[in-house]
Structure formats: structure tokens, C-alpha cells
MARGUMI-556379 format. One record per residue: residue in one letter; x, y, z negated of N, C-alpha, C, O in turn. Coordinates in steps of 0.05 Angstrom, whole numbers, plus 5000, padded with zeros to 4 digits. Each point is the difference from the previous one (the first is absolute). Layout:
AXYZXYZXYZXYZ;...
***
This chain:
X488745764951500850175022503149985003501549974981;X499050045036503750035009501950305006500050135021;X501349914956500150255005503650105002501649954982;X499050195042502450065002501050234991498850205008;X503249844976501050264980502050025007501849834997;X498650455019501250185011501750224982498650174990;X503849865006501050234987501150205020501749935016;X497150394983501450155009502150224988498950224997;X503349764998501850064972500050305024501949995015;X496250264991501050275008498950224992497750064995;X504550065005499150334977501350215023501350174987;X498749885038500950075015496550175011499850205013;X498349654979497650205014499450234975498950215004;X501749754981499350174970502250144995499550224991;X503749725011501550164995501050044974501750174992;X497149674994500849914969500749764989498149864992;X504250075005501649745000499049894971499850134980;X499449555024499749874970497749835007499649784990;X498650365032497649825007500449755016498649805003;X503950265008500849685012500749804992500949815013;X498950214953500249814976497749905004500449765005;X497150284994497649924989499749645015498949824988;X502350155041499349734998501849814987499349794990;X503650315012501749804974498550004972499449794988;X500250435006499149974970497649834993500049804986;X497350365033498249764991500549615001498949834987;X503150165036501649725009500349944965499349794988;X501750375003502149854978497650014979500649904978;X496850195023498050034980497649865022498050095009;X503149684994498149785006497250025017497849894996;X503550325028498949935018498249835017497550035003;X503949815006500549715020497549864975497649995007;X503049944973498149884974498150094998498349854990;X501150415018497250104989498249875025497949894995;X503150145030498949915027499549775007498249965016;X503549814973500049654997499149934977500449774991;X498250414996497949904981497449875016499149774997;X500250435018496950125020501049875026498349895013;X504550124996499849915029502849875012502149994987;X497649935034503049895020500850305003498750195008;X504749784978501650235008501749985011501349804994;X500050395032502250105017501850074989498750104981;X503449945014500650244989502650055029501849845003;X497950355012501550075028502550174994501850055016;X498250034957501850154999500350325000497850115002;X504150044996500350295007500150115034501949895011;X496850265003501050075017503450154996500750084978;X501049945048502250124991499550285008499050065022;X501750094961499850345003503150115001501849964983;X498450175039503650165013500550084974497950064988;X504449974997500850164980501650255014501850005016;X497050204975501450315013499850164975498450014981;X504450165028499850284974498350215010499350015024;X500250164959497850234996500350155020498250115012;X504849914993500550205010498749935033499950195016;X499549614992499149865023496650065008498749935020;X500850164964496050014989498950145023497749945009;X503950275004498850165021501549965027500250165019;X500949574978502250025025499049955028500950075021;X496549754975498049985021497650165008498549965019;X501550194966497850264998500350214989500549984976;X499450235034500050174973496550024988499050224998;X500149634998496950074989499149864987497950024986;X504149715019499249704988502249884993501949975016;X498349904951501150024991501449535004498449814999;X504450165005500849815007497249825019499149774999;X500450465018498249835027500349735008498249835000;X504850155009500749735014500349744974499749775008;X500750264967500749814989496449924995499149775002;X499250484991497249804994498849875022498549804999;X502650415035499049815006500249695010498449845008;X504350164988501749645010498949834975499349775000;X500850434977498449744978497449985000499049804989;X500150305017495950025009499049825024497949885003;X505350165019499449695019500149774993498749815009;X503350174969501449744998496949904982498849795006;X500350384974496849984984498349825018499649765000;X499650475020498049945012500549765019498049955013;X503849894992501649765015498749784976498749805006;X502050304966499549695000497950114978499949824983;X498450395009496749964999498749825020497749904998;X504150085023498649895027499649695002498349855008;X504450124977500849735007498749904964500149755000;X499350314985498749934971496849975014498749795002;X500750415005496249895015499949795018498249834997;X503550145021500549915023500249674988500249815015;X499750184962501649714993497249994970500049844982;X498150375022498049964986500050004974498449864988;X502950285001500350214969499950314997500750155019;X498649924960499150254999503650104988501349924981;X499350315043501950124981499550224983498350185002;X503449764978500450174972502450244998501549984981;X498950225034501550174994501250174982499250234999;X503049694984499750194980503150175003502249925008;X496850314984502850335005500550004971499149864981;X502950355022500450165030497150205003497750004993;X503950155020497250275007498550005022500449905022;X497650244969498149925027500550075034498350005017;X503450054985500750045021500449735026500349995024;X499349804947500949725008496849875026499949825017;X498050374973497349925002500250025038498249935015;X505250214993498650095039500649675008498649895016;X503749984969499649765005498449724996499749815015;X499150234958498549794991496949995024498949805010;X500550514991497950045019500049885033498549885016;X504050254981500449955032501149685003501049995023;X499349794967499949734995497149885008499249845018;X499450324956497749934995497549995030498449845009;X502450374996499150105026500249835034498549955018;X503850034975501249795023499649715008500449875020;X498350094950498649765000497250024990498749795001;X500250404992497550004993497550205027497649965004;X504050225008499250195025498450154983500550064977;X497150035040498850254991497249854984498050144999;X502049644991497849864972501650164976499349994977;X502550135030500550094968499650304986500450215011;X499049774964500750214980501750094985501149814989;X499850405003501750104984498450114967499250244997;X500649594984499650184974501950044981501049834987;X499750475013503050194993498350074975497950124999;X504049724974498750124976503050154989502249904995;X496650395004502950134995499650234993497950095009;X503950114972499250254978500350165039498550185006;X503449725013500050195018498949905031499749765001;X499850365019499549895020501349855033499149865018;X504050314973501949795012500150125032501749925016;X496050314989498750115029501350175015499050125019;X504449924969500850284997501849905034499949755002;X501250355016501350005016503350154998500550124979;X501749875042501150074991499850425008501350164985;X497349925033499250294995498650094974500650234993;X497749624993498049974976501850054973499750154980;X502749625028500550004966501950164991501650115015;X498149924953501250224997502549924988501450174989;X499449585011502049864984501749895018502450024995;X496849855026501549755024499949814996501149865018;X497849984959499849804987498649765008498449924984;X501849955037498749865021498449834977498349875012;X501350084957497749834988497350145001497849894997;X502650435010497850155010499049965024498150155004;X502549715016499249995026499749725014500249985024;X499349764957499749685009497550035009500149965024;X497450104969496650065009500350145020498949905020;X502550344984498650135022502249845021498649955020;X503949964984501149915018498549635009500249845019;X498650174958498549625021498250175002499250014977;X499450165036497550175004500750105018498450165011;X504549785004500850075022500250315008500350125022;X499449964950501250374996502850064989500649924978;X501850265042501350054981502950025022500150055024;X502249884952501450035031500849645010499449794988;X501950225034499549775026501749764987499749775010;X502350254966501849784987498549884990499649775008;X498750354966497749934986498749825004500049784989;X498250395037497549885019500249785007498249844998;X504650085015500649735008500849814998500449835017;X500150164951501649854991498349675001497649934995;X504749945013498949765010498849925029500749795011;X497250425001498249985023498950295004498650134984;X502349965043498750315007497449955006499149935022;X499750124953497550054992498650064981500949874981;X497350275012498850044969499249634990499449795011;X501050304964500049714985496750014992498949795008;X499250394979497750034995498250225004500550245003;X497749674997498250245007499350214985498849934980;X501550265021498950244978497849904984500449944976;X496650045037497649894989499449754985497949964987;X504449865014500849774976502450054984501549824994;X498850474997502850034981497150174973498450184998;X502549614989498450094967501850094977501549864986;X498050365013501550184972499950034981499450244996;X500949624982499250024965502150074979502149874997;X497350304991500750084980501750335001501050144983;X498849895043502450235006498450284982497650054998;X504950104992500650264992501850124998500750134981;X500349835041502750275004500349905032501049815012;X497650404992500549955038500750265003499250174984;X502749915041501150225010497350055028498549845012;X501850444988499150235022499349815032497850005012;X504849854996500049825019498249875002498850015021;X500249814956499849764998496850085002498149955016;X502150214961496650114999498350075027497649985006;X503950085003498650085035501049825016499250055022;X502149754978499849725015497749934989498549905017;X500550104957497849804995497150115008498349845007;X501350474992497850095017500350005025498150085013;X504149854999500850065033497949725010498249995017;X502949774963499649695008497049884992498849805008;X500550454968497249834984501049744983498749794999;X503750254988501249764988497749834973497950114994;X502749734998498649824992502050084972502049865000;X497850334978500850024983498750064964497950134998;X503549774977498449964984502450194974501249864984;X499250425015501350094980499749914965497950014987;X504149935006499850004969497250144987498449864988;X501450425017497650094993497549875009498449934982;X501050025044496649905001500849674986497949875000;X503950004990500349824999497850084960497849914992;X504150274994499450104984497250034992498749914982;X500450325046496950104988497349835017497650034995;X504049765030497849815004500049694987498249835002;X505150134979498549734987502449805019499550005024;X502549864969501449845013497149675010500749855018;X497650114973497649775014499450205023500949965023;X497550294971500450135031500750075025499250065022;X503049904962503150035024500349805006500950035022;X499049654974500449865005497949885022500549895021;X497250174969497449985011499850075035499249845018;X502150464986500350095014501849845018499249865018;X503050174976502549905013499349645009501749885013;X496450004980499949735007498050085011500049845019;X498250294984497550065014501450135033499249975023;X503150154968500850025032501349775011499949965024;X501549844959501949835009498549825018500949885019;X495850134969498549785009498150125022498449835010;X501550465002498450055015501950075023499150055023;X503349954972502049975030500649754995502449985004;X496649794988500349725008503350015001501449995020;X499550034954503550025007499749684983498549894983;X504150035038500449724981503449934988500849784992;X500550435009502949964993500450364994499250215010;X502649674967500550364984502949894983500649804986;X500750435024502249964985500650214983500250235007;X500349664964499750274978503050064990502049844999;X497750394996502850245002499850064969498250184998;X502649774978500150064983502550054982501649864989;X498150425014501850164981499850124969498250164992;X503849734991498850064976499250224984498350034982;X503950145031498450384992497350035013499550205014;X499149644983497249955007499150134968498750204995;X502449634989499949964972501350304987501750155010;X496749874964501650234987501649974991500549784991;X501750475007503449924989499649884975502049894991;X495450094991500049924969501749725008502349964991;X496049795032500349825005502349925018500849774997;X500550375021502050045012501650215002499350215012;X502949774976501450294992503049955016501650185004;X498849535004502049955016499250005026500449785009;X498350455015500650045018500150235014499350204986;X501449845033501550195011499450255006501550204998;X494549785014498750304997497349934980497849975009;X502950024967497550084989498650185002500850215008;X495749754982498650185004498150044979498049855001;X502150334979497249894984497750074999499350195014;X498949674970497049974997499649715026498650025021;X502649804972499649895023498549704988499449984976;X500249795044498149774985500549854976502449954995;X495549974986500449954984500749715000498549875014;X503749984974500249655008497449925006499949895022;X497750124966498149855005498450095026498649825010;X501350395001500150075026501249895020498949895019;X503350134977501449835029499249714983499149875019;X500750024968498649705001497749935007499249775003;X499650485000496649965019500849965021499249795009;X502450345006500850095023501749815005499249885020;X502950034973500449735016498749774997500049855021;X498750054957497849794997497650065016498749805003;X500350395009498049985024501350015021499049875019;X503050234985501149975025502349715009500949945022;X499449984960500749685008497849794994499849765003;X498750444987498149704996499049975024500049765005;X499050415018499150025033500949675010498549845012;X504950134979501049785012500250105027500349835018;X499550514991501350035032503750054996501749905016;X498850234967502950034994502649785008500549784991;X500850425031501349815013502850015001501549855013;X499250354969503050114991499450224987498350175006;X503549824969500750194981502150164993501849844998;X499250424997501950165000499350104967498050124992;X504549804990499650024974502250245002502349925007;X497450394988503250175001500150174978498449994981;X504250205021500750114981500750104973499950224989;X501149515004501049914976502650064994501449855013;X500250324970501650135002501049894973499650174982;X501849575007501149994977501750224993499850114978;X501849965037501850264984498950274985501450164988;X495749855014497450234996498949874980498050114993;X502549684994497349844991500650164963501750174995;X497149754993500350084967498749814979497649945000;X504149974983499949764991497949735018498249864990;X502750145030499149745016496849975002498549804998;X501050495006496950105001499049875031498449835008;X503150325003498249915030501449715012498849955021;X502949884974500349815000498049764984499549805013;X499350224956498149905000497450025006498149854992;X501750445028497450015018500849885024498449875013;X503550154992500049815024500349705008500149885022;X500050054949500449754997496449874999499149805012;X499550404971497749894996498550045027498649805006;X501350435015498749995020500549915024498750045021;X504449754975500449705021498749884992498549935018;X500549934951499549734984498050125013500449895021;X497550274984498250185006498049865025497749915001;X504450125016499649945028499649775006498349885013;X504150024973501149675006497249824993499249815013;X499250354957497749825005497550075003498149844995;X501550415015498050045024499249925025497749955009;X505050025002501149905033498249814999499549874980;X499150085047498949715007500550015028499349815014;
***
């Protein structure tokens, strides 16, 4: 497979500086190598992200926190997600915080139209708007803004339009969703899979499920959003909102080995890697093992 690797060096949707290390660092812990083992690699580079002081965070909003800088770097994303498919490679996104996901999506989208899916494996749901959240923290609000909910910067970034459909956005692993979010998902009938039923129905179940829908809306392109506080802090302790009781490593290795094995996966968003958080180089060699991970699942 041919695959283009994308760094988004921004900590500007999370509000906690150190996560915009994670794509230098894994660079320097052999990245690019783990991927040209398994396949033809890109490597495109960093997008450029505005450098602004703190004191700047609300200067475009008061509700949303450095608005204008995520969203000029979420265009520049989604420009050349566009131009990596467009030229027939899967891009590889790696953060940087998920906030990075309004662009990778909305790329994705632009060249893929409405054949696509969203599966968001994440401790949170990302659904929050900016009336919703209780932080401003735009890594809470990438899902519901390609869902074409939220406010109008968001929404459009890239093309005034929703990027995906509610009824193809699939939710795994979440446990810690806010008030908002929770009633967006009964508002929508969202397609979601909490840490708990993951728990008391059996990760083959869950999986069971979730490919049982993939294949009865005849979806043929999905682009997966994976965040590592998916994982419990045992295994990642370097990022930014942990949450615990969350999947066990061999969990999320069900879960991305059925879900790349489909072979619909058409871009990936690897986020939230926070070397400055990490503790003795804990979640750095989880993240090292669940690229080598991917790299030879991918087909």
C-alpha cells in the first residue's frame, strides 16, 4: 500500500502544550521505518501551525479557545489529506490533538463524498459544540463539527458543508461524555459503543456488531479517528485527558485488526500523544507498538 504521513505538531485544540511533540518524537523513534517495512512511504511533512501566546486563546472568541489558528491549520490538513488520496495513498495523520480530526475528515470527505464513515475510537466523544462545552477546547468538538453541528468556522472548514453523516459516525470505547454530548447522541440515534457494553458484551461482540453495520449500509470507505486515551492511563499515562478503567492493549488490538482488516480504511488519524505527560517512556512504547500495529494489518 502507499501511504502518506502527515504530522500535525497542535496543542492549541486541547490547551495543553507538549502534545505537539508527539509527531517529532515518534519521527525520531522510527516512524517512517516501521511503515517501509509493510509499504511505499510519503513522508509530507508537518503542517505549519501560527505560533501565538496564551494570552491570544480567546482573541477570536470568547467561547473558543485560539479559534483562528486551528482553524487555518485544519485547512492547510485537509488540503493536502486531499492531495495524499488524490495521488492514491492512504494518509496517516499523526498529532497533535484531536482537534486535528475537522481537517483530516473534511479532506477525506472532499474526495471521498457521502460513501464515507467515521469510526471515532476514543475514552471521549468529541460531540461537544461550542454552547455544549464546558472547557472551549475545540478537541471536544471535531465529530460534531464534520456532522455539520456546531458553530459556522468549524462547520466549514475547508467546504460549507457537513463532512459526514450522523448515521455513519461509529463510537467505541467512550466513557466520559458530557450532558451535551449525551443528548446529541439520543437527539441523532448515534451509532455508539461505551467502554462498559464493550466490557459486559465481549470486545468479538462489539466488533461483530459494528461490521454487521458497516456491511448492511454497504459503506465502502471509513476513515478511523484514533485516539490513545482510548486506552487506560496504565498504558498511556502521557496524554492529556486521561480517563480510567479504559481498554485493555489487547482490546484496542481486536479493534484495529478487524477494523483494518475490512481493507475499507481510507485514512487514519493517530492523536494525542503528549511526550511531556509520558512516565518512563510508557506511552511512547505503546505507541510505538500500535503503529508497528497498523503498519502490518493495513492491506
Amino acid at each position: 500500500m502507499n501511504i502518506s504521513i502527515i504530522g500535525m505538531p497542535l496543542f492549541y485544540g486541547c490547551d495543553k502544550p507538549g502534545v505537539e511533540k508527539g509527531p517529532e518524537e515518534l519521527r525520531k523513534n522510527n516512524l517512517i521505518d516501521i511503515f517501509q517495512e509493510n509499504h511505499t512511504v510519503y513522508d509530507l511533512g508537518d503542517i505549519e501551525v501560527e505560533k501565538v501566546n496564551a494570552e491570544a486563546k480567546f482573541l477570536s472568541n470568547p467561547k473558543l479557545k485560539y479559534l483562528d489558528q486551528v482553524v487555518t491549520a485544519n485547512n492547510g490538513l485537509a488540503a493536502k489529506v486531499l492531495t495524499a488520496l488524490e495521488n492514491n495513498t492512504l494518509p496517516l495523520i499523526i498529532g497533535g490533538d484531536h482537534s486535528l480530526a475537522l481537517g483530516s475528515i473534511a479532506g477525506a470527505s472532499k474526495f471521498l463524498g457521502n460513501d464515507l464513515a467515521v469510526i471515532w475510537i476514543d475514552a471521549h466523544g468529541d460531540i461537544n459544540t461550542d454552547e455544549t462545552s464546558p472547557s472551549g477546547n475545540i478537541h471536544g468538538m471535531p465529530l460534531a463539527a464534520s456532522m455539520g453541528i456546531g458553530y459556522n468556522k468549524l462547520t466549514s472548514i475547508f467546504f460549507d458543508d457537513f463532512k459526514i453523516k450522523p448515521e455513519n459516525v461509529f463510537i467505541l470505547a467512550c466513557r466520559d461524555l458530557d450532558d451535551g454530548e449525551v443528548a446529541l447522541i439520543d437527539e441523532l440515534n448515534m451509532n455508539v459503543w461505551t467502554n462498559k457494553d464493550i466490557n459486559d458484551k465481549g470486545t468479538t461482540v462489539v466488533i461483530n456488531e459494528l461490521l454487521s453495520l458497516i456491511k448492511e449500509k454497504n459503506i465502502k470507505n471509513i476513515h478511523l479517528s484514533y485516539d490513545i486515551d482510548c486506552l487506560d492511563p496504565e498504558y498511556v499515562p502521557g496524554t492529556g485527558t486521561p480517563v480510567n478503567h479504559g481498554l485493555s492493549y489487547n482490546e484496542s488490538k481486536a479493534l484495529l485488526e478487524s477494523i483494518l482488516g475490512t481493507s475499507l480504511v481510507k485514512s487514519i488519524d493517530f492523536v494525542e500523544y503528549n511526550p511531556d505527560l509520558d512516565k518512563n517512556n510508557r506511552t511512547k512504547e505503546t505507541c510505538i507498538e500500535l503503529l508497528k500495529l497498523i503498519s502490518k494489518t493495513l492491506k
